[in-house]
C-alpha positions in Angstrom: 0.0 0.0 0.0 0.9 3.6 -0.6 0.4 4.3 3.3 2.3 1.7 5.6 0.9 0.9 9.1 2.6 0.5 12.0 1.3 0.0 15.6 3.5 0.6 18.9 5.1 -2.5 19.9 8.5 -3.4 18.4 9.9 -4.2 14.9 9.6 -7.7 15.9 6.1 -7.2 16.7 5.6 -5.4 13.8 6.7 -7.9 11.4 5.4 -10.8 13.5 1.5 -9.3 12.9 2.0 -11.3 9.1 2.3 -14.5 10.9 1.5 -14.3 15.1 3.1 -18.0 15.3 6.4 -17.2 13.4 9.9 -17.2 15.8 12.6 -14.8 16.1 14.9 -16.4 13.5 11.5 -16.2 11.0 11.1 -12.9 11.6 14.7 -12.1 10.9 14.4 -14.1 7.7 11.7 -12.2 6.4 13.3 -8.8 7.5 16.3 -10.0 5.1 14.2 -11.2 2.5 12.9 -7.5 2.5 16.2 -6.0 2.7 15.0 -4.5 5.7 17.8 -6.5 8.2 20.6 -3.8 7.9 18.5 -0.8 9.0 17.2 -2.9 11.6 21.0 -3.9 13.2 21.6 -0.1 13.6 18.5 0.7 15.3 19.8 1.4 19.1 17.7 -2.5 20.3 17.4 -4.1 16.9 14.4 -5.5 16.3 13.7 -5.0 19.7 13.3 -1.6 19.2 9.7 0.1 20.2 8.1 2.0 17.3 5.1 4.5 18.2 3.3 7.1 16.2 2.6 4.5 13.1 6.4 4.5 13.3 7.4 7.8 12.9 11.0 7.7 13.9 11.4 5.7 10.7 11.7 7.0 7.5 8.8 6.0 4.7 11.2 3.7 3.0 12.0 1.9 6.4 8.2 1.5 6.9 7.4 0.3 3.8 10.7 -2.2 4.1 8.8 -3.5 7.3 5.6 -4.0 5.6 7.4 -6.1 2.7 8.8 -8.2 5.9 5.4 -8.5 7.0 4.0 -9.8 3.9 7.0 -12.1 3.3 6.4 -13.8 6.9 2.6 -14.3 5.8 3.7 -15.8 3.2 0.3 -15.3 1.0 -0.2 -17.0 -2.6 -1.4 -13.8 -4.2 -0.2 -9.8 -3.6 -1.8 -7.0 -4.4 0.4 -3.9 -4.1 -1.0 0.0 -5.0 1.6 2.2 -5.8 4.2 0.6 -3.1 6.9 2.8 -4.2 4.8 6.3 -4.8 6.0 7.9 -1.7 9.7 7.6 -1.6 12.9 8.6 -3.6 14.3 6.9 -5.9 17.4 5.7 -4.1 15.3 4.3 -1.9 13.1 3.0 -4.5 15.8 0.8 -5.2 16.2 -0.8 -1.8 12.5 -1.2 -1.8 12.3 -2.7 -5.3 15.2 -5.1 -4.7 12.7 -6.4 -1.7 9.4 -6.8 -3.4 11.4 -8.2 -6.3 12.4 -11.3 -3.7 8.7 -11.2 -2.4 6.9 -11.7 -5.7 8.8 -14.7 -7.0 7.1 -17.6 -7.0 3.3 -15.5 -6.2 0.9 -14.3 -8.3 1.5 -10.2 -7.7 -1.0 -7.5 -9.1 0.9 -4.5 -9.2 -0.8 -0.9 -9.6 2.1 1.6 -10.5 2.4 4.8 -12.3 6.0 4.6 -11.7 6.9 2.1 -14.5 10.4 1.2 -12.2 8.2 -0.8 -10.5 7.0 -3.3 -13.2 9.6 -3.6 -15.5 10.4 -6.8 -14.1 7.5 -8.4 -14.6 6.1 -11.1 -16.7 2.9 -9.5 -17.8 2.4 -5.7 -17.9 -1.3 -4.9 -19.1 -1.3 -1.0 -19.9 -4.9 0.1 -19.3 -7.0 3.3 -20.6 -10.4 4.0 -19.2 -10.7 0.4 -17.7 -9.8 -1.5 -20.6 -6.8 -3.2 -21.4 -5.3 -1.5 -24.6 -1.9 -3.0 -24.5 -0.7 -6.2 -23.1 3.0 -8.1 -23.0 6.6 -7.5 -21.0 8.8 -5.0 -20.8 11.0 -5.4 -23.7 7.7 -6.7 -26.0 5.7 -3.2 -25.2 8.7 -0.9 -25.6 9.2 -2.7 -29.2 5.8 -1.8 -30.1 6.0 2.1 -29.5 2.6 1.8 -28.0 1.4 3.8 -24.9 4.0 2.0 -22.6 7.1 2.9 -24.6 5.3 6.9 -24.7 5.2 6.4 -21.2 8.4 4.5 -20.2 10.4 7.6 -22.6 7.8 10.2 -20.7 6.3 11.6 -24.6 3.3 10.6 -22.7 1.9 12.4 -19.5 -0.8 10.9 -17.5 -3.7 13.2 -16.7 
């Protein structure tokens, strides 16, 4: 989601709410899956630091790095993700990316992006226009067609 929730309670907390039954070492796991580990280490108690405020001592990168954890330690068959990189730079787009990249393998992931950074991975990008599909393929066959993806992907396109 574009907005990342947090509740007080610490990091481990935090990531645990994916999966209430999942141990310490899981929750680590995830947090590395999500490339969320090394900010983590540095906080001053780890993952046993105590977030408040929706985590507000964290930056919006770092809460959306927890939320990846989170949904890595559920473990869920299908994603949904809505602009999950809207709100951040694009350093830290990067991070972020390299995390859901890890979390999607393997899933069925619907991803709604106007940032195209965020799908050029995938196996299917469907370009739509008023609700319908207009344009349909990967990265590499939609930029070869110099349909609305590649007028978007070279920004000769604007979105109203």
């Amino acid at each position: 989601m574009q907005d990342t929730h947090l509740f007080t309670g610490t990091i481990f907390d935090n990531i645990r709410y994916g999966n209430q039954n999942a141990s310490d070492e899981d929750v680590i796991k995830a947090a590395k899956l999500a490339n969320a580990h090394d900010f983590i280490k540095h906080l001053p108690d780890g993952y046993n630091t105590i977030l408040t405020g929706d985590g507000a001592s964290l930056s919006q990168g770092q809460r959306q790095l927890l939320s990846i954890a989170r949904a890595a330690l559920s473990d869920p068959p299908v994603l949904i993700l809505d602009e999950a990189t809207s709100s951040i730079d694009t350093r830290t787009e990067s991070i972020v990316q390299a995390g859901m990249d890890k979390l999607m393998e393997n899933r069925t992931v619907f991803v709604i992006a106007h940032r195209l950074s965020t799908i050029q991975n995938s196996n299917v990008i469907m370009v739509l226009d008023q609700g319908r599909i207009i344009e349909r393929g990967d990265h590499d066959e939609l930029i070869a067609k110099h349909g609305t993806y590649y007028q978007l992907y070279t920004g000769a396109l604007e979105l109203d």
